[in-house]
N, C-alpha and C positions, 0 to 999 in steps of 0.2 A: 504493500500500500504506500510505504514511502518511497520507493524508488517512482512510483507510477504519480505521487503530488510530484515529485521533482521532475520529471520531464514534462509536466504539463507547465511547472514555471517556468521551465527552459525555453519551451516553445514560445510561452508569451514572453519572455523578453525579447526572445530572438524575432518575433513577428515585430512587438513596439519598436525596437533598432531598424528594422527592416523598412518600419513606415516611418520613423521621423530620416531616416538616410532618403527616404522615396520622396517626401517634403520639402528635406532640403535640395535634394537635385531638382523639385520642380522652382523654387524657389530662383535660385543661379540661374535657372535658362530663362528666366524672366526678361523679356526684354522691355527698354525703355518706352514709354510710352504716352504720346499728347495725347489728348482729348478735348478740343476746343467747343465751347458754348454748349456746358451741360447743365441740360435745365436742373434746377433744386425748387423749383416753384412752378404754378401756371400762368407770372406774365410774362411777357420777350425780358423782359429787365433781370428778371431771376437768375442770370447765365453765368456759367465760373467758367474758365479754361483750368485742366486736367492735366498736368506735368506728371507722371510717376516712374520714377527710378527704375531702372534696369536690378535687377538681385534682390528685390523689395521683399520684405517679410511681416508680417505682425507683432512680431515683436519687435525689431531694429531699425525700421524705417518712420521716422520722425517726419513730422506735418507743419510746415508755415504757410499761413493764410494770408492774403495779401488784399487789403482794402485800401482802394483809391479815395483822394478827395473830391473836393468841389464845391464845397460850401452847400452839402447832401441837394444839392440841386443841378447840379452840372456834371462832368467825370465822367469816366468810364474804364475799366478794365484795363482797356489799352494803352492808360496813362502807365501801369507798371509793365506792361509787357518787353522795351528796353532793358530791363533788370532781372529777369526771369535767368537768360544764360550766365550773369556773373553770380545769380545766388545758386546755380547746380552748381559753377566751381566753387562756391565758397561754403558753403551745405554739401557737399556731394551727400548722397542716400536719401537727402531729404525728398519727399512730395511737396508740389506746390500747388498751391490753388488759389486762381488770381480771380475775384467775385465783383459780381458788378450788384447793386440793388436797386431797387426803383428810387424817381430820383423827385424832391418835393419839387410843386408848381405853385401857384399859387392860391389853388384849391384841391391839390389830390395830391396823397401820399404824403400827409403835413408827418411829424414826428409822433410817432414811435414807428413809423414805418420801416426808415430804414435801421435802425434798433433791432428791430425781430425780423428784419431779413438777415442780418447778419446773424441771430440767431439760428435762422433758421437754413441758412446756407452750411453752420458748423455742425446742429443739428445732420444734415445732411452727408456730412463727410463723415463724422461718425457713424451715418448708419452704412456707411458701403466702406468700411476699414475692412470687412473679410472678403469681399467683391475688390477691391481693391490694393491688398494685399498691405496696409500698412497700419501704423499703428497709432494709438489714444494721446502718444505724445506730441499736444499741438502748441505751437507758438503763434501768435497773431503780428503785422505788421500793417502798419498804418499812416497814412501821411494827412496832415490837416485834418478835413471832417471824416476823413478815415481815422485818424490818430484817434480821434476820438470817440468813434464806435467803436475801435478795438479797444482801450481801455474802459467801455461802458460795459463794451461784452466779458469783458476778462474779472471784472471787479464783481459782478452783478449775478453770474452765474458760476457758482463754484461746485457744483453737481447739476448732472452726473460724470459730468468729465469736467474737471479743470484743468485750464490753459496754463501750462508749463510757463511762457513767460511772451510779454506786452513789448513789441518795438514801438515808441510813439514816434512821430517826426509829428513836433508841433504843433500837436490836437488842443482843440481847447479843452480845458478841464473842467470851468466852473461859468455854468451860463446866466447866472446871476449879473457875477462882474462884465463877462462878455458887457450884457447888455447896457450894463451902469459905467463902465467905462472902456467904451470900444475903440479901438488901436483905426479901426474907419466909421465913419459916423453911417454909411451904409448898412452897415452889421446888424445897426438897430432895426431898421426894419425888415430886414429878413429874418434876424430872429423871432421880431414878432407874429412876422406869417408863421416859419415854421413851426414855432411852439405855441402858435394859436392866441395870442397873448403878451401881456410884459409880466417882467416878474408879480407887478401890484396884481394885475389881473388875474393869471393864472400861475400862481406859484409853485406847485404839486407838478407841473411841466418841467418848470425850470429845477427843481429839485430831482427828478426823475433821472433828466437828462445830463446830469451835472456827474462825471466819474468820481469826483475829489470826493464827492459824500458819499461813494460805497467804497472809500482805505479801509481796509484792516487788514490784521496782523496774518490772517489768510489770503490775502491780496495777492496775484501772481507777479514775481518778481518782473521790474519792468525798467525799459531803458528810457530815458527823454532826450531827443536833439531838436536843438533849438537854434536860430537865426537871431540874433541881437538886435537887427535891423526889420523885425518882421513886420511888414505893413499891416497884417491881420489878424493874426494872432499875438498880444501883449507877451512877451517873456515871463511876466508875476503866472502868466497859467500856467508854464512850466516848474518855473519857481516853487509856487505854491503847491504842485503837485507832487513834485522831488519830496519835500520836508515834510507834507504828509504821509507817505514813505516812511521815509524815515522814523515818523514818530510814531506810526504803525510796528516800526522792527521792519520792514520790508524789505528786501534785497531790492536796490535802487542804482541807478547808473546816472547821473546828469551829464550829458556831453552838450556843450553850450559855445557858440561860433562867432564874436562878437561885431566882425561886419558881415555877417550871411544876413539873406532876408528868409523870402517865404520858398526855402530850395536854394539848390545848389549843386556846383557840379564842380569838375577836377578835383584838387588836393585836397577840397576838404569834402569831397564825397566817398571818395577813398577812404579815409581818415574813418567817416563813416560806417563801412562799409567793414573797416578792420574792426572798429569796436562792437558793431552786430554779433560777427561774425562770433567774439572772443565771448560776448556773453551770452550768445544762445549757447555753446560747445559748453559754459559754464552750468546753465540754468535749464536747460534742457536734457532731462535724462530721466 
């Protein structure tokens, strides 16, 4: 009887080696693979393009999400699409997923709209990790009214999967101040459209929408690059979003440019691009 338990564990070990060896070699012959304008919604606007690494697994293959700006009324996907080939070399293994969402007018799609399309675009990459072969480890990157949905999104929802760590370029943080003292006097009324209101009027928006009031000490660790010279977004949002950080305990990065504006390119995009690099390899795992 015991010889006959032992060859029956024998075989199941030998079968499990047999299938995680048969996984991994289906794994490796994985080849690289785009997939441009995949719907995660039913409007045309709901579309991501689809990067995913060649040798991609469930477990080792790590997810950056890539959200454009535009002041959530203008933009589109193909603002980052430039940048997609130097973050394969600078991520290799990584997936990317570059997400467009519907964009405010000045009666349709006011906010929280694009709020829960970016939920619902991450939502979406979560559910196709095993269709896809990769894995729960997601970072977010953002520039302006992107910077700023990815820190809405990163802070706001911390289950069922939490975002490993927040690249901001220059979101705003706190739409309170936005409004009360805007870096363009323009700013005022678009935020009043988009958030349906001013702060007097509708406050519960502007609290909603504000990242700096969901810090805490569970907060996904996050990077800030800022321009000193920004015409649109005030430095104090950066500022003030760093030392809430901080005062959270948060694993926090300020990288700050003191004559960049709103963007930037050569040396000090690079520059950029090296401190990304060194804190997602940090904060990603």
């Amino acid at each position: 009887m015991r010889q006959y338990f032992l060859y029956i564990l024998f075989l199941a070990v030998i079968t499990g080696c047999q299938k995680e060896n048969q996984e991994n070699n289906n794994n490796a012959a994985l080849a690289e693979q785009t997939i441009l304008n995949t719907a995660y919604g039913t409007d045309a606007q709901q579309k991501m393009d689809v990067y995913l690494p060649a040798g991609r697994t469930t477990d080792t293959t790590k997810v950056i999400i890539l959200i454009h700006g535009g002041a959530w009324s203008s933009g589109d996907k193909a603002d980052f699409t430039p940048f997609v080939d130097t973050l394969k070399l600078r991520l290799p293994g990584y997936a990317i997923f570059n997400i467009n969402y519907r964009l405010a007018t000045a009666t349709a799609n006011l906010f929280p709209t694009q709020e829960n399309d970016v939920k619902n675009a991450v939502d979406f990459i979560i559910s196709k990790s095993s269709e896809y072969k990769i894995s729960r480890k997601i970072a977010l990157l953002g520039a302006s009214a992107g910077g700023h949905l990815a820190l809405l999104h990163g802070y706001k929802n911390l289950s069922p999967v939490k975002v490993k760590a927040i690249v901001d370029f220059f979101g705003p943080t706190d739409m309170v101040t936005m409004h009360s003292h805007p870096a363009n006097p323009l700013l005022v009324s678009l935020l009043e459209t988009l958030l349906a209101g001013s702060p007097a009027t509708n406050p519960a928006m502007y609290q909603q929408s504000s990242p700096i009031n969901f810090v805490s000490p569970e907060s996904p660790p996050t990077i800030i690059l800022q321009g000193g010279l920004d015409p649109l977004v005030p430095v104090s949002q950066s500022t003030s979003l760093d030392a809430k950080l901080q005062s959270k305990g948060v694993v926090s990065q300020y990288v700050f440019y003191p004559a960049e504006g709103h963007g930037w390119t050569g040396a000090n995009l690079t520059h950029s691009f090296n401190a990304i690099q060194a804190f997602l390899n940090a904060n990603v795992n």
